[in-house]
N, C-alpha and C positions, 0 to 999 in steps of 0.2 A: 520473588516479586521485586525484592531491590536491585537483584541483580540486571531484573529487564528492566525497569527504570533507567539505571545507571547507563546500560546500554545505549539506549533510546536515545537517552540525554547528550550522550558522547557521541553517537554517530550524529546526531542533528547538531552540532557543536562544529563536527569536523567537516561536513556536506555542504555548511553554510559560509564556512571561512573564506570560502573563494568566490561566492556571488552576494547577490541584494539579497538582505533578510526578505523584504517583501516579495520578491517575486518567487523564491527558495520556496517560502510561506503559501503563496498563492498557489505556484504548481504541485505541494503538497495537499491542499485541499484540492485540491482537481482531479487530482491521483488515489485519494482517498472516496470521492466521491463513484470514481470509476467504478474502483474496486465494488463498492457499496450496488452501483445499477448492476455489475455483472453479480453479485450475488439476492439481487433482487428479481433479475433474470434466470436463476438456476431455481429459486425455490416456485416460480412462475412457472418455469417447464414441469416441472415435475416429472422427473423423467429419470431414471434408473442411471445410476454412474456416469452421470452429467457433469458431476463437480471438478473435476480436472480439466473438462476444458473452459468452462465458467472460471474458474478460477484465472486457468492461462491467459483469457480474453483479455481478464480484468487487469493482469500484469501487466500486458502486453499495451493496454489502451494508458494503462496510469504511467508508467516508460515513457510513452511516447509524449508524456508532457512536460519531460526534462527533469533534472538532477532531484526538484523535489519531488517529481511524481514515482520518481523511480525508488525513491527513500518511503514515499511513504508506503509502494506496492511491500518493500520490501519487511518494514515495520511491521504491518498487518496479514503477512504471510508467517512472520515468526512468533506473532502472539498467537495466531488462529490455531498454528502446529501444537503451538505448547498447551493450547487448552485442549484438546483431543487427547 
């Protein structure tokens, strides 16, 4: 668990070096948020081996809200993995 901490800490460290904390910040909530309605949309279907494209949506919509949204799709793809 320190070790993803540490991670975390270090890629948001290194992501943010080159633009505004604020806006970095904002598109990470935004991209977080994404994630969150497409998996609030998957368990809404109900629907058998749904979750990889649910998931993909969710990537793909928090990406598209720039460097932080793509940190934070990215963040919450590798804790989800490691808790399974």
């Amino acid at each position: 668990m320190k070790l993803l901490t540490g991670l975390v800490f270090c890629s948001l460290v290194l992501g943010v070096s080159s633009r505004d904390w604020f806006s970095f910040l904002g598109e990470a909530y935004d991209g977080a948020r994404d994630m969150w309605r497409a998996y609030s949309d998957m368990r809404e279907a109900n629907y058998i081996n749904s979750d990889k494209y649910f998931h993909a949506r969710g990537n793909y919509d928090a990406a598209q809200r720039g460097p932080g949204g793509a940190w934070a799709a990215e963040v919450i793809s590798l804790f989800s993995a490691e808790l399974q």
